[in-house]
C-alpha atoms as one frame of an Amber mdcrd trajectory, in Angstrom:
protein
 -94.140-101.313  61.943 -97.898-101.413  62.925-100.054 -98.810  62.117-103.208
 -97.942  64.481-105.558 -95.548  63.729-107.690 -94.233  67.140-110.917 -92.630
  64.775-113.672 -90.437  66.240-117.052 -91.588  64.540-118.873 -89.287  65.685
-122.014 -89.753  68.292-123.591 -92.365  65.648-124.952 -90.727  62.771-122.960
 -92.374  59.610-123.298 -89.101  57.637-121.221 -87.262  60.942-117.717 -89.113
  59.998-115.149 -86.499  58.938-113.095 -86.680  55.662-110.030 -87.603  57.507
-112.079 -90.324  59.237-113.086 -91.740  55.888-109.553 -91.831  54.678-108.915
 -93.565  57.603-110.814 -96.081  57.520-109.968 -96.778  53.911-106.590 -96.594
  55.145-107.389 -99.507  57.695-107.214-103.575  57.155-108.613-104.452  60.783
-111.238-102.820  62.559-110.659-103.784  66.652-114.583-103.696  68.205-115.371
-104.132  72.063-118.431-106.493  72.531-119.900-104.971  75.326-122.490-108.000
  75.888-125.703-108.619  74.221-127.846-105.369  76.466-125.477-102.688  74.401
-125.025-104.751  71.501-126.560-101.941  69.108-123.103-100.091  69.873-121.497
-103.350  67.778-124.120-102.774  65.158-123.773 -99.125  64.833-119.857 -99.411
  64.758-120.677-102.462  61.547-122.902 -99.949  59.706-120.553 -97.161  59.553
-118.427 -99.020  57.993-120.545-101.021  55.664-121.129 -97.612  54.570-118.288
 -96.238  54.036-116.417 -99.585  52.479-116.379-101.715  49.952-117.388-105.049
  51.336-114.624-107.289  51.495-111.917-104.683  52.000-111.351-105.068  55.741
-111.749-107.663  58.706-113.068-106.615  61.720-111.994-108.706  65.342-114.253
-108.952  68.380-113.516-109.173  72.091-115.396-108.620  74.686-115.040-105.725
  76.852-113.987-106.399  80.626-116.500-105.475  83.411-115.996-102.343  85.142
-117.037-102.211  88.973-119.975 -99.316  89.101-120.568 -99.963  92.252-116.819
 -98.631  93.802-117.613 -95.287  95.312-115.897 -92.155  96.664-111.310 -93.678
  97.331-112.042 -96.315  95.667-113.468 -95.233  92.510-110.244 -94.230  90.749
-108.854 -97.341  91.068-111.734 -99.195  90.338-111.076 -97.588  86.732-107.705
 -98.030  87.034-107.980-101.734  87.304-110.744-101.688  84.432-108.289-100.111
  81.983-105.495-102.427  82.924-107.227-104.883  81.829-108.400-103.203  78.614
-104.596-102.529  78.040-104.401-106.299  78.255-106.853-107.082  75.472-105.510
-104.533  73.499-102.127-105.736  73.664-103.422-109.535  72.967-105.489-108.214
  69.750-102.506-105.928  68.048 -99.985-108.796  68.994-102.087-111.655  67.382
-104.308-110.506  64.698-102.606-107.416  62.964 -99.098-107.772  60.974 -96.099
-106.522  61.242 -97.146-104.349  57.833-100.492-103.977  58.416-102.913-101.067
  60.008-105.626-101.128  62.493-108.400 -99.214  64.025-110.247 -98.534  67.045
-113.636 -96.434  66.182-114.190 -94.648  69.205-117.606 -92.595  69.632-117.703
 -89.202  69.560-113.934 -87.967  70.195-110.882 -89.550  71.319-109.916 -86.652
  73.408-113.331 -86.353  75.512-113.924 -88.664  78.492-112.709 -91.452  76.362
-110.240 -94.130  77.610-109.218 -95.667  73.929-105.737 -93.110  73.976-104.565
 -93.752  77.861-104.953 -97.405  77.129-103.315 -98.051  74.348-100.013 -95.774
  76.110-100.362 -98.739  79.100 -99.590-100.991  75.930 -96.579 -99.292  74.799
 -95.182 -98.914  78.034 -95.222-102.410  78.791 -92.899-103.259  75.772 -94.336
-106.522  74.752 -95.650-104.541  71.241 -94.813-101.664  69.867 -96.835 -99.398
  67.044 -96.769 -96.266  65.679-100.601 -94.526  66.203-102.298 -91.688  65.280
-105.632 -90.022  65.981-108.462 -88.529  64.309-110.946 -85.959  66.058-114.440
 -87.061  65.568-118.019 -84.879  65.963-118.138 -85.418  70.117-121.906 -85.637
  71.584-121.423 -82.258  73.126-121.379 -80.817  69.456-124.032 -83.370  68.523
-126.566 -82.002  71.570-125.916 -77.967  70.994-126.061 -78.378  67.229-129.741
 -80.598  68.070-131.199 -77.776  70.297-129.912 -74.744  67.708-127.558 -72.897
  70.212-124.013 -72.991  71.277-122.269 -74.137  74.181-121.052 -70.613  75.678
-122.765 -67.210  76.266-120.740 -63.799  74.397-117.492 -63.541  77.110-118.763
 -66.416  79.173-116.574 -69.749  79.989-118.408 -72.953  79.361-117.149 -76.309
  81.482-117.510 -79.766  80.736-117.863 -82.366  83.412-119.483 -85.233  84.721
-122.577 -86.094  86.863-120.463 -87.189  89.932-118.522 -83.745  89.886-121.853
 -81.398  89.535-123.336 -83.511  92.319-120.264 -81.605  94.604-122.193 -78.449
  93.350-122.372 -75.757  90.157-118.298 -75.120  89.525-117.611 -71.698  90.770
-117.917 -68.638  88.274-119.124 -71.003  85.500-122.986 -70.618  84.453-122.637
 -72.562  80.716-122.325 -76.484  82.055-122.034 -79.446  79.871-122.611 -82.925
  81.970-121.546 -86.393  80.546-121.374 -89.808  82.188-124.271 -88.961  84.683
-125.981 -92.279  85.128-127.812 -90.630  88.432-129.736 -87.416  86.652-127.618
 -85.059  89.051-129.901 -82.401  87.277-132.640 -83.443  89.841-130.971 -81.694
  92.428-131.193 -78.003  91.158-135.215 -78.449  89.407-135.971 -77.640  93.083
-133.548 -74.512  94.042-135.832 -71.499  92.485-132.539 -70.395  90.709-133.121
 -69.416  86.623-131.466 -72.735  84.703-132.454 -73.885  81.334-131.338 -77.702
  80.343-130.937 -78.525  76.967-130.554 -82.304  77.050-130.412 -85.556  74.344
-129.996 -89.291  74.381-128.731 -91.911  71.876-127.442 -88.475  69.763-127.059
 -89.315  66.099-128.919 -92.461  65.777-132.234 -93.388  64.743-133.265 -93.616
  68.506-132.262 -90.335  69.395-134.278 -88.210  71.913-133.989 -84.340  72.780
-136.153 -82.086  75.216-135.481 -78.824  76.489-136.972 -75.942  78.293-136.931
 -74.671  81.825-135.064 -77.063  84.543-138.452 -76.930  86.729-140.573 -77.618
  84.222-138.551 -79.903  82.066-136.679 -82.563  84.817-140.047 -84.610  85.346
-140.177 -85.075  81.429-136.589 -86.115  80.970-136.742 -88.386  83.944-139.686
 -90.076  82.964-138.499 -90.296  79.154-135.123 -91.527  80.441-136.635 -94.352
  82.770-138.893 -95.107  79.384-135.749 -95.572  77.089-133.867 -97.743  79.305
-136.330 -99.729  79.875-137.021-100.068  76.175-133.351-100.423  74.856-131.485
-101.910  78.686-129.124 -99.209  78.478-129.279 -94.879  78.090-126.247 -92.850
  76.706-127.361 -89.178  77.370-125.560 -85.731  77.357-126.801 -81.977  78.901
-126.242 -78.161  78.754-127.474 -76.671  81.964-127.615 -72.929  81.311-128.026
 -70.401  84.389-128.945 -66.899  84.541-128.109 -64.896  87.223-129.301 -62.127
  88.161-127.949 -58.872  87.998-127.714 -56.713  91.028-130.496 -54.697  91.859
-132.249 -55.861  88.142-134.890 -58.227  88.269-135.222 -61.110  85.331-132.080
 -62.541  83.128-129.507 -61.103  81.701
């Protein structure tokens, strides 16, 4: 039966890949990559230079396809299925590439950034395939260094506070407000700098925040939200217009105060 491997590579640094990701991938005859168009094709390039260090050239093929279009502009109802309909058809190029370019003996592999498990759609995808029945496979999945380790490890601190929760969301849910009895908050998928909101509200936040983590373009800045949202908004603006495209990740960190004590805790 098929093999497929669903590997976490990390947030782009070559040197992040597990062991069990490099066994993996030596494991692996063909490498499935999503072209997702010329603006974002450094995503196809990072993806070839893992490998090329990590193989022996000439020990695996790798298969392109270009990733469907998502509609960014469906808001509010209509969102949902707006991704819904974007991962049906993923599921459909998926189907077509394990179908027509892997054998019935051979194994293949989907490097997904960061980890499969975190806002990643590689996993509830490739189920769509099986349960439509035209191809089956066995699969299995390997954990990969996720940006959220990649930012806190950056900035030298952790993601939680001694007995404190930490929550990880996205940019449209912390636009609905802080999440209630949570003051450790990681945001991903924020194309709209919710942080911009709370620079203004006098409340005690820190951000910790980082683009393009783990590749030679990588940014970081940190510091107080009041002081530090004009810099990341203007270094943000800077980078996409640079590159045509931004991947970043952020820690907002409140302190409240205590009752009746001035300062943080």
């Amino acid at each position: 039966m098929r093999k497929i491997h669903v590997i976490g590579i990390g947030a782009g640094d070559p040197d992040q890949l597990t062991l069990q990701a490099v066994k993996a991938l030596r494991s692996t005859d063909v490498f499935f990559i999503l072209d997702k168009g010329e603006v974002k094709a450094d995503l196809v390039r990072l993806r070839r230079d893992i490998l090329a260090a990590h193989l022996p050239a000439g020990s695996y093929r790798t298969v392109e396809a270009r990733d469907p279009e998502r509609d960014r502009a469906a808001g509010g109802a209509g969102y949902s299925p707006a991704v819904g309909d974007w991962r049906s058809a993923r599921a459909g190029i998926y189907e077509r590439l394990i179908a027509e370019e892997l054998g019935e003996d051979e194994s293949g592999a989907f490097l997904v950034w960061g980890d499969p498990s975190l806002y990643d759609s590689t996993l509830g995808v490739l189920e769509e395939v099986l349960e439509r029945g035209a191809v089956s496979f066995e699969h299995d999945v390997v954990p990969g260094i996720s940006s959220v380790s990649s930012l806190v490890a950056r900035h030298r601190t952790g993601l939680n506070r001694v007995a404190r929760p930490v929550q990880i969301t996205t940019g449209r849910r912390l636009a609905e407000g802080f999440p209630a009895g949570v003051d450790d908050v990681v945001v991903m998928l924020d194309a709209h700098q919710t942080f911009q909101r709370y620079a203004g509200t006098g409340e005690d936040i820190d951000i910790y925040w980082g683009a393009y983590l783990g590749t030679p373009d990588e940014i970081l800045a940190s510091g107080p939200l009041t002081e530090t949202a004009p810099r990341i908004t203007r270094l943000r603006e800077e980078a996409r217009r640079r590159k045509g495209w931004i991947m970043d990740t952020y820690l907002l960190r409140r302190h409240p105060r205590e009752e009746g004590t001035p300062g943080r805790d």
